[in-house]
N, C-alpha and C positions, 0 to 999 in steps of 0.2 A: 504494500500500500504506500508506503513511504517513496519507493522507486519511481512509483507512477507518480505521484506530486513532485517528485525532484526533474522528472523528464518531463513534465508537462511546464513545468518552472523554466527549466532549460528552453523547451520549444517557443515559450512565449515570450524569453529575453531574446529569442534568435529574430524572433519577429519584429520585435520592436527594434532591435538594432539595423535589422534590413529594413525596415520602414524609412527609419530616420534616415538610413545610407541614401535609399533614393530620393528622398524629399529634399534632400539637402544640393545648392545650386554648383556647391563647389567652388564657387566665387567667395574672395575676403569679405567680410560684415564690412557696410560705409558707415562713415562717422554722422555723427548727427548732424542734420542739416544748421548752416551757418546764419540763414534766417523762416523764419517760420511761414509756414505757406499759408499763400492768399485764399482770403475766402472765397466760396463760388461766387459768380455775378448771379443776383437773381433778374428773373425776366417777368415779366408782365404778364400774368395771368389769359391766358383768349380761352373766351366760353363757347366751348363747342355743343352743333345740337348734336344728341345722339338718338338715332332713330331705334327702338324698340325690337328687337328679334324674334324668333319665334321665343313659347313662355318656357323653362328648361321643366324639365320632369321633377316632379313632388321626390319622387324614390325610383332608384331605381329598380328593373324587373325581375322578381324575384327569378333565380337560375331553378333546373327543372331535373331530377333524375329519373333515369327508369329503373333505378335500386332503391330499393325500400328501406325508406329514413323515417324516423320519430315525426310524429307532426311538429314539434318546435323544434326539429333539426335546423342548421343554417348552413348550405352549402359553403364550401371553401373552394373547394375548386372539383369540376364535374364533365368528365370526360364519355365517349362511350364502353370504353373499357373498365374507368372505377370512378368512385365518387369520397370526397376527402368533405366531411360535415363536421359541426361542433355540435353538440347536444347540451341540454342542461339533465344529466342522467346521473343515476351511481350506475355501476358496472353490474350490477345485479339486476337492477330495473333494464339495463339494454339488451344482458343476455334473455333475458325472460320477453325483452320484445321480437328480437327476430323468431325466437324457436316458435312462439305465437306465428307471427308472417311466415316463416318458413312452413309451419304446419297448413295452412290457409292453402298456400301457394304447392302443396305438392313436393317438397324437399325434407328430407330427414336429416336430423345430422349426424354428423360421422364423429362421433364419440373419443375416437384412438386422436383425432385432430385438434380437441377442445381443450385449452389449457386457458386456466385461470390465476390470478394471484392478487395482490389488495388493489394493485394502480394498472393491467394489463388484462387484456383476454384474447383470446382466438378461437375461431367457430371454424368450421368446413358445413354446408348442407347438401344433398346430392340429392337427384331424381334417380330413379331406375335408369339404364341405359343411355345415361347423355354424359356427351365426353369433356362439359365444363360442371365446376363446382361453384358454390356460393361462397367466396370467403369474409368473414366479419372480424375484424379486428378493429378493437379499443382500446385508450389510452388514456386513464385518467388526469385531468391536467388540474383540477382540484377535487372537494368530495362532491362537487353537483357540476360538475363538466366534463365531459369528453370528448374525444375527437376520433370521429370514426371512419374507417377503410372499407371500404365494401366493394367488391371486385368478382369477376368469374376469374377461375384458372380453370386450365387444363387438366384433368385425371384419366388414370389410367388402368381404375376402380370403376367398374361395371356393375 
């Protein structure tokens, strides 16, 4: 444990000294200026009209998955391959919501896949003969938050 904070110490002084190395011009520091610089000039105010543009949107629109998320999920980011939400969940209330969805929807899960712990989960659910799974992974990011992974893979469980 010690090792890893002495190398992580190391890593981060390396950084900083390569930061500074490139930041720096290479050029000698100048001496303080010999008189003190002029104020801006200011100018003369001119009042322009400005014509009104379309009115911008109240909020924007909500993003849409085809993977089954919490009703107060909030997308993060939603591809067609997976979908990355925040939830306001414990990890007990999320696993109990998909196996619910997944029940509804024709998927069972695969039991040998499902690993749990106080801030982590992971689910697999599978139909009969179809060569993608349902994966659900969660991440507690405090005790009423998480941020959930929901994805098909590929299987090669029939």
């Amino acid at each position: 444990m010690k090792r890893i904070k002495i190398f992580k110490l190391i890593v981060a002084a390396g950084l900083l000294i390569g930061s500074l190395a490139a930041c720096g011009s290479g050029a000698p520091a100048k001496g303080k200026p010999t008189s003190p610089p002029e104020p801006p000039k200011q100018e003369a105010a001119v009042s322009a009209k400005v014509e009104a543009t379309a009115a911008p949107q109240a909020e924007a629109p909500a993003e849409k998955s085809e993977f089954p998320l919490p009703p107060n999920a909030k997308i993060i980011q939603s591809t067609p391959e997976m979908v990355i939400a925040s939830v306001a969940m414990s990890v007990k209330d999320a696993m109990e919501f998909y196996r619910a969805d997944a029940k509804t929807r024709g998927f069972t899960e695969y039991e040998l896949l499902t690993t749990v712990s106080d801030n982590v989960f992971s689910m697999a659910f599978r139909r009969p003969n179809e060569e993608k799974e349902m994966v659900v992974q969660g991440t507690a990011i405090s005790t009423d938050n998480l941020t959930l992974n929901v994805r098909y893979e590929e299987t090669d469980v029939k």
